[in-house]
C-alpha beads as a LAMMPS data file, in Angstrom:
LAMMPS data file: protein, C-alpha beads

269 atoms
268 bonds

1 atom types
1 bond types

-500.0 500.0 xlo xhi
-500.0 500.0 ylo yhi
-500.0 500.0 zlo zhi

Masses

1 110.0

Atoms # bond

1 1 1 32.270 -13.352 18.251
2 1 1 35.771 -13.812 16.945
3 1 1 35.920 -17.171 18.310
4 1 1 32.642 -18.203 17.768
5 1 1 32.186 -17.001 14.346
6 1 1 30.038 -19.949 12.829
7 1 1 27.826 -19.481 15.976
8 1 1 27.603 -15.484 15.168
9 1 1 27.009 -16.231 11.331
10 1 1 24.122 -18.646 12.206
11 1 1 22.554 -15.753 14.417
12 1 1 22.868 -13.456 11.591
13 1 1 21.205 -15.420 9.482
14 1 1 18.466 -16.646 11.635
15 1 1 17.798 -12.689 12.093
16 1 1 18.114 -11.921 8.690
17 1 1 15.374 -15.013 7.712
18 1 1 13.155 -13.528 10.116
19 1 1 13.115 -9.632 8.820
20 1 1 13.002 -10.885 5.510
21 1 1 9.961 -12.440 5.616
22 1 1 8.735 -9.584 8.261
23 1 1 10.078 -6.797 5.818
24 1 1 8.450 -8.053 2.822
25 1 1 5.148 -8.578 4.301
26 1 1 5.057 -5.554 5.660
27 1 1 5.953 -4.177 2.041
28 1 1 3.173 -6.153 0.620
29 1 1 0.569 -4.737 2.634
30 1 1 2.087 -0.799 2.138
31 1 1 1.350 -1.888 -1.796
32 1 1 -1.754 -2.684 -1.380
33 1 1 -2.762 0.174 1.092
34 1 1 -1.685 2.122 -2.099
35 1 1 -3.396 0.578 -4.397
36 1 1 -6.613 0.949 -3.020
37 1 1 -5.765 4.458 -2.701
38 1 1 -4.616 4.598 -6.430
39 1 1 -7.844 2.195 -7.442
40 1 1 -10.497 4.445 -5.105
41 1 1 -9.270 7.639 -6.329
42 1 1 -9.757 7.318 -10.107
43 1 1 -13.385 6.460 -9.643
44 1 1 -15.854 9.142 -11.537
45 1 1 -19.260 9.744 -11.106
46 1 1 -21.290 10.703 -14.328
47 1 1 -24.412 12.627 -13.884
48 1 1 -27.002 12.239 -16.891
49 1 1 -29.105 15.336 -18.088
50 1 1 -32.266 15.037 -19.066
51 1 1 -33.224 15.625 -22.673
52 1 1 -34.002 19.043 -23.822
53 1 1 -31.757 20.983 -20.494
54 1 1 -31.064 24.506 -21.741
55 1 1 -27.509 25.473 -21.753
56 1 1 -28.205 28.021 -18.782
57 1 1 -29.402 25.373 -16.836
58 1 1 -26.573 23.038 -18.056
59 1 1 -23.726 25.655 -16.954
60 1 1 -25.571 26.341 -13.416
61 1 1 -25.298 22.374 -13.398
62 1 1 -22.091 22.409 -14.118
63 1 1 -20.920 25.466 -11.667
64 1 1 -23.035 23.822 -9.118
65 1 1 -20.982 20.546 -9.102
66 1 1 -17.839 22.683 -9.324
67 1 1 -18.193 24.197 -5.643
68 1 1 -19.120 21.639 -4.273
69 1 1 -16.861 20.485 -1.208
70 1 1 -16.384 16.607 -2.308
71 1 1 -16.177 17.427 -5.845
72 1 1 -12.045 17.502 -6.843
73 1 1 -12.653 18.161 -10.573
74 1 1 -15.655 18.329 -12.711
75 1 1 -16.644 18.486 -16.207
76 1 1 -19.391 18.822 -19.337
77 1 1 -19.366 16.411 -21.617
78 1 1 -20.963 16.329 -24.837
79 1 1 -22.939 14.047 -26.639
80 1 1 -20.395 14.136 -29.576
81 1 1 -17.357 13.531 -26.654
82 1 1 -19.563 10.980 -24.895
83 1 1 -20.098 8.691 -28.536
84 1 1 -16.205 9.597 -29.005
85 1 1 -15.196 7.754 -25.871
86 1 1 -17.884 4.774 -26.115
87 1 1 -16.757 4.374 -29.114
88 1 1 -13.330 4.163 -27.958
89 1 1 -13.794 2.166 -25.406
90 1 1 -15.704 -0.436 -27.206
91 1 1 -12.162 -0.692 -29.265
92 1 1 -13.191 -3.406 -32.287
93 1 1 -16.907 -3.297 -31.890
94 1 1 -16.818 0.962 -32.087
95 1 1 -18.632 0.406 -35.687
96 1 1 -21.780 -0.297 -33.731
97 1 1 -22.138 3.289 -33.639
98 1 1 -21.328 3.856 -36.434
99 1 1 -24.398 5.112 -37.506
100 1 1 -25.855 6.383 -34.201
101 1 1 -26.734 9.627 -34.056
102 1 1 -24.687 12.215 -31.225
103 1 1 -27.679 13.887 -30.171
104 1 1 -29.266 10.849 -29.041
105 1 1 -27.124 10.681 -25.909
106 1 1 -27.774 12.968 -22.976
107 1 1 -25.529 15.362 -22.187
108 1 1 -23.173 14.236 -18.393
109 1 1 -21.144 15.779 -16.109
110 1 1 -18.490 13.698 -14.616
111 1 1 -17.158 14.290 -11.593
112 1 1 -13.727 13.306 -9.811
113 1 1 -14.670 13.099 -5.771
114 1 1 -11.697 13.428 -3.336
115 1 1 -10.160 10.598 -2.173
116 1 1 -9.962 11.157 1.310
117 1 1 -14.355 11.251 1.062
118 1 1 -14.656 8.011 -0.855
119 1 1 -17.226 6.359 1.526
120 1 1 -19.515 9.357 0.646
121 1 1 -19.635 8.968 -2.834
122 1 1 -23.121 7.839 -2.212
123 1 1 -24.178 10.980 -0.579
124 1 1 -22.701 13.226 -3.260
125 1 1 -24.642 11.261 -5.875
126 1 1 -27.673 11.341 -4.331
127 1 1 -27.377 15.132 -4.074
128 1 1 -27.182 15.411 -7.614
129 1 1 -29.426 13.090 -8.490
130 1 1 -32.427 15.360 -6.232
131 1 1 -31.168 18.315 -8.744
132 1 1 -33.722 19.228 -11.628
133 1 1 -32.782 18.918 -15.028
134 1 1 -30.840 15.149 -13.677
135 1 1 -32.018 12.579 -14.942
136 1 1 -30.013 10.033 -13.483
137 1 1 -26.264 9.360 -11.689
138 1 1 -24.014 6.493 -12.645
139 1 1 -21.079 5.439 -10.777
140 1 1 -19.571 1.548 -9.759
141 1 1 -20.773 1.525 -6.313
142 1 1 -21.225 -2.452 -6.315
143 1 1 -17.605 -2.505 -8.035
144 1 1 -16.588 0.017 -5.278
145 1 1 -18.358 -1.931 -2.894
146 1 1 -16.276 -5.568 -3.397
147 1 1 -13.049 -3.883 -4.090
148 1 1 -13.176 -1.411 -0.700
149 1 1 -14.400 -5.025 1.189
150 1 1 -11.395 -7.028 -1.268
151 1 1 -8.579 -4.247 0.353
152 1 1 -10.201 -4.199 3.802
153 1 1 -10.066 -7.993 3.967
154 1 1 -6.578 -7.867 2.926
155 1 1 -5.380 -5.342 4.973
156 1 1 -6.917 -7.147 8.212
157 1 1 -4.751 -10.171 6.921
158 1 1 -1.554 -8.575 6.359
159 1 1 -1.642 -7.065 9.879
160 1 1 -2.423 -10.204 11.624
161 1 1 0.513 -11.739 9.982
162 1 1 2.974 -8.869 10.577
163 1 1 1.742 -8.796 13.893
164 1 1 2.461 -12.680 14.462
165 1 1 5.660 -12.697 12.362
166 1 1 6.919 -9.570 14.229
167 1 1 6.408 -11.959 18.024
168 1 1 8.258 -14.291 16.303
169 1 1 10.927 -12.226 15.509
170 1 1 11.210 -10.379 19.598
171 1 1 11.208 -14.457 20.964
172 1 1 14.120 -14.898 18.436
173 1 1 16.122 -12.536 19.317
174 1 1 15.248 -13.118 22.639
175 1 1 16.367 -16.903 22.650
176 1 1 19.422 -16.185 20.728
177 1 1 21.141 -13.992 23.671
178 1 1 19.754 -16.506 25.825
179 1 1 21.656 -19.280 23.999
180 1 1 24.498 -17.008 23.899
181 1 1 25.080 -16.546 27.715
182 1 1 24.438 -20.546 28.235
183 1 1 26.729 -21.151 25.896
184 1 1 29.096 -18.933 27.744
185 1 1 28.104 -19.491 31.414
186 1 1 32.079 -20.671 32.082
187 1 1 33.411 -17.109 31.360
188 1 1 30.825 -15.141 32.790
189 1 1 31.754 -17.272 35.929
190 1 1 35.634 -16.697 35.657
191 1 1 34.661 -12.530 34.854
192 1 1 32.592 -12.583 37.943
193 1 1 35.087 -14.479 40.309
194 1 1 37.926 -12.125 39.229
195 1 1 35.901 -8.837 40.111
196 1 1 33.608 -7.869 36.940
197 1 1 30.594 -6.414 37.786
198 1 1 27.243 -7.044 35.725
199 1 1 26.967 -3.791 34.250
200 1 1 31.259 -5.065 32.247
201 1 1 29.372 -8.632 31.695
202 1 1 25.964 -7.247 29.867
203 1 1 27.780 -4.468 28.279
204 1 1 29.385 -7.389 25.765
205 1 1 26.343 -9.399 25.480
206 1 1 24.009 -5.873 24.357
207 1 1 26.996 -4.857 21.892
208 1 1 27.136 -8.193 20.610
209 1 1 23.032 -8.519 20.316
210 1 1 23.375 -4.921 18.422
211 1 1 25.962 -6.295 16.056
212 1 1 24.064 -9.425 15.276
213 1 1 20.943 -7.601 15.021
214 1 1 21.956 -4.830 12.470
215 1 1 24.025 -7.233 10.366
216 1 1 21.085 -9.379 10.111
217 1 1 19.051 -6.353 9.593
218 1 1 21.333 -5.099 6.779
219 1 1 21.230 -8.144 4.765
220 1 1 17.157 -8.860 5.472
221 1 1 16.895 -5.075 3.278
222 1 1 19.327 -6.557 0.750
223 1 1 17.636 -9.569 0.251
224 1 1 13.887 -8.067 0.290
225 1 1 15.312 -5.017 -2.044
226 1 1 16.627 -7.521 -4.405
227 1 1 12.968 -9.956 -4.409
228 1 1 11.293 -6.532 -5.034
229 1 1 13.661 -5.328 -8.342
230 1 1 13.244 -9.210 -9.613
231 1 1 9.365 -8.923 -9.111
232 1 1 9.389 -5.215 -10.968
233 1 1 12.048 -6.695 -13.481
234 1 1 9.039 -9.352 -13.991
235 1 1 6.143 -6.868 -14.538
236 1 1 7.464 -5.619 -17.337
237 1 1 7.091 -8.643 -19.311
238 1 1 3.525 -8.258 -19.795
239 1 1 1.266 -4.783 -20.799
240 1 1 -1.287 -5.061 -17.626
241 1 1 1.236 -5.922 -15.310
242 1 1 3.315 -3.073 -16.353
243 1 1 0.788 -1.005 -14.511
244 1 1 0.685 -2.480 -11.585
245 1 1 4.756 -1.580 -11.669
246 1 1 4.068 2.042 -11.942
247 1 1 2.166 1.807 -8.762
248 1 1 4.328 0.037 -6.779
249 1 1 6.561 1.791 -3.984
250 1 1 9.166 0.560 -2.221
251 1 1 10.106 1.648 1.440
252 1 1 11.496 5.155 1.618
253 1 1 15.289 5.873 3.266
254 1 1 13.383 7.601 6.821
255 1 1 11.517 4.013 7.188
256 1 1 14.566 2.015 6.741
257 1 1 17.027 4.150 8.856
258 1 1 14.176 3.616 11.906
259 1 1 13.348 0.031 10.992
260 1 1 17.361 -0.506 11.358
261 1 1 17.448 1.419 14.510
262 1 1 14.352 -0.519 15.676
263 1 1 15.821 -4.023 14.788
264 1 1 19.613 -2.815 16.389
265 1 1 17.440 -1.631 19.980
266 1 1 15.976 -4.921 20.002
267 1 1 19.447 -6.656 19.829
268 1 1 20.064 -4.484 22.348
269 1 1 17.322 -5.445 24.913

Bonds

1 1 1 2
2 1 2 3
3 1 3 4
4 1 4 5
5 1 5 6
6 1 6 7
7 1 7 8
8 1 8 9
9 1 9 10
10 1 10 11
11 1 11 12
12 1 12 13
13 1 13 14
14 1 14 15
15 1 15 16
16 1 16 17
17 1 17 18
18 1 18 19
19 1 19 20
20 1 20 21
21 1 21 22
22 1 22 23
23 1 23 24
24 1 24 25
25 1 25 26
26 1 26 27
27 1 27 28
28 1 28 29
29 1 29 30
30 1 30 31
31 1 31 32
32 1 32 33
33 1 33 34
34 1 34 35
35 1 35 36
36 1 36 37
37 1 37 38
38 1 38 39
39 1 39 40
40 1 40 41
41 1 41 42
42 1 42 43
43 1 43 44
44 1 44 45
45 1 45 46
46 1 46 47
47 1 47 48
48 1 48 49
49 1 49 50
50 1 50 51
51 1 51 52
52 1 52 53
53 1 53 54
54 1 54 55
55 1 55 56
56 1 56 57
57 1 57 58
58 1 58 59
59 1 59 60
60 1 60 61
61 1 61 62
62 1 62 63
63 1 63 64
64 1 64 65
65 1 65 66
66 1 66 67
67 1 67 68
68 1 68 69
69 1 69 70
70 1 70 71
71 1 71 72
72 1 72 73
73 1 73 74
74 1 74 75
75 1 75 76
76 1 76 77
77 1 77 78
78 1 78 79
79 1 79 80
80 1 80 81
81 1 81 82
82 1 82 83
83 1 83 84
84 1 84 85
85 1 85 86
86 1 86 87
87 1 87 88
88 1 88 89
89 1 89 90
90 1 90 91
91 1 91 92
92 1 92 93
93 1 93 94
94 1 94 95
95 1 95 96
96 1 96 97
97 1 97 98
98 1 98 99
99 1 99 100
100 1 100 101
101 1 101 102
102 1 102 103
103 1 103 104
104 1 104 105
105 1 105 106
106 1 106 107
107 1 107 108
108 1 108 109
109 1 109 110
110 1 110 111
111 1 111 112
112 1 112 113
113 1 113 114
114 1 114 115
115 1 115 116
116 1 116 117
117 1 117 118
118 1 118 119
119 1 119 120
120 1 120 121
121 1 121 122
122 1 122 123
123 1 123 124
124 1 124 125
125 1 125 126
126 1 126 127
127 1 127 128
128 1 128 129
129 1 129 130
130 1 130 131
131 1 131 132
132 1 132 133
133 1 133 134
134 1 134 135
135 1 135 136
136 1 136 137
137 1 137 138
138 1 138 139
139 1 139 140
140 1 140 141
141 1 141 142
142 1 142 143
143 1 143 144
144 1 144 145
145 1 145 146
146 1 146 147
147 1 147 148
148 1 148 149
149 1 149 150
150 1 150 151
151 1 151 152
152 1 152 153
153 1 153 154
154 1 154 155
155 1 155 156
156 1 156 157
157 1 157 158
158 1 158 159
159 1 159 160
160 1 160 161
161 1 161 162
162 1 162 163
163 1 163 164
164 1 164 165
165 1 165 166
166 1 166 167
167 1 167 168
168 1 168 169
169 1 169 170
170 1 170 171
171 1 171 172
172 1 172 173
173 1 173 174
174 1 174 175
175 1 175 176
176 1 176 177
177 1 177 178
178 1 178 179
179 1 179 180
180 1 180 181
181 1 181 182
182 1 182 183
183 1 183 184
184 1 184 185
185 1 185 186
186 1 186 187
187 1 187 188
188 1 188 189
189 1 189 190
190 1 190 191
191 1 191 192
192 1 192 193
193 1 193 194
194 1 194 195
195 1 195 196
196 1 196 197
197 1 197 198
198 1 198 199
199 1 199 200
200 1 200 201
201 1 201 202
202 1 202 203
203 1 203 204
204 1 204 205
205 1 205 206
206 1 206 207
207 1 207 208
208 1 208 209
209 1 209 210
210 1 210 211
211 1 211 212
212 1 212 213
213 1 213 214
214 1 214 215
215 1 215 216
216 1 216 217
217 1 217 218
218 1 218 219
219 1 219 220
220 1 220 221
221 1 221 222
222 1 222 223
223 1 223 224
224 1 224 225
225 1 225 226
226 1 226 227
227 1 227 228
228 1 228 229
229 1 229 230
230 1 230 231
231 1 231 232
232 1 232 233
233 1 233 234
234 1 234 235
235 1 235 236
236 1 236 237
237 1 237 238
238 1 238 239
239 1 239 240
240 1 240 241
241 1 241 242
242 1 242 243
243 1 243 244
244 1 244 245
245 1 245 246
246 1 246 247
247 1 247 248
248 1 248 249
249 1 249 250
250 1 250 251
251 1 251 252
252 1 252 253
253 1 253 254
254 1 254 255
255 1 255 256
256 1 256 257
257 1 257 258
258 1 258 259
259 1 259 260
260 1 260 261
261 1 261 262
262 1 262 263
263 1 263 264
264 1 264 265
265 1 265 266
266 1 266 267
267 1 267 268
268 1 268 269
């Protein structure tokens, strides 16, 4: 490698090109798997009243939803609190109700449904809705709908490309060592005529493919760190891409230390 340094530099780099692209793909596509995570899981349900529901029957409402095994977290809101938040939701148009009366709204329940149950949201509505004393359940199911089918679309993508991108990378690894040992077919020749057995000939090619390998791999994690600090740097330039920053992860140290150990065996093979 000594002697052929520009040769081992252009190896490293071809490896290091490779992982990049490989390693931030692959980050991409952890993002979004946690974003739809983060995006599912702070989807309520609200559960109308009808008019007139005694308080009795509002609390057994309310317990009722609180057992329940898909419910996380559940609670009564007024009509005062429900024409609070409208209101405050509406932001510059809140004056339209301005004048409307509290008790004109129903009284809801909204509930908080565990993530790990989000395809049943359905279910647990309709439950609730067959209650007496509900009048009606509310939740974004065609919102949840086209955002579940937006992150399943994008998963299926981001695996077909890590998948392809990750062949790419084995046949260039692969191709490198080969170009290696033609490029060195005159001392493998002189090793072997002067008593070298195969096991003293690999032995430098598999250290070599290691060192290659986990130098490229090294500066592939510098290079995709760095695009993902400029990208979070970015963010905060604007208020709703700020949030998407405070969702973002990054790959933890257990994941790197076996993706480096990973990229080294493959040097080695």
């Amino acid at each position: 490698m000594r002697r052929n340094w520009r040769w081992a530099l252009n190896s490293v780099l071809i490896v290091a090109s490779a992982i990049s692209v490989l390693g931030m793909i692959v980050l991409l596509y952890v993002n979004v798997q946690h974003a739809a995570q983060f995006w599912l899981s702070n989807t309520s349900v609200s559960v109308f009243l009808e008019p007139g529901v005694s308080e009795g029957q509002r609390n057994r409402l309310l317990e009722h939803a609180t057992t329940h095994p898909l419910v996380r977290q559940a609670r009564l809101v007024t009509p005062a609190e429900g024409l609070a938040a409208l209101s405050e939701r509406l932001g510059t148009a809140k004056g339209l109700f301005s004048r409307q009366d509290a008790d004109t709204l129903p009284y809801t329940i909204d509930l908080e449904i565990f993530v790990d149950f989000r395809d049943r949201i359905g279910t647990v509505a309709k439950t609730f809705a067959d209650l007496p004393g509900v009048e009606d359940v509310v939740y974004a199911e065609r919102v949840l709908d086209k955002v579940n089918l937006f992150f399943l679309i994008t998963r299926a993508i981001g695996l077909f490309f890590i998948g392809l991108i990750l062949a790419s990378f084995c046949l260039i690894i692969a191709n490198a060592i080969k170009l290696s040992m033609h490029a060195r077919l005159a001392e493998i020749q002189i090793l072997s005529l002067v008593g070298a057995t195969r096991t003293f000939i690999r032995l430098a090619f598999v250290l070599e493919g290691m060192v290659i390998s986990l130098a490229g791999g090294l500066l592939s994690l510098l290079l995709v760190w760095s695009a993902y600090e400029l990208l979070m740097a970015g963010l905060t330039w604007d208020a709703f891409t700020r949030g998407l920053r405070d969702i973002a992860v990054f790959f933890d140290w257990p994941t790197l230390v076996g993706a480096l150990g990973l990229i080294s065996q493959e040097g080695q093979g």
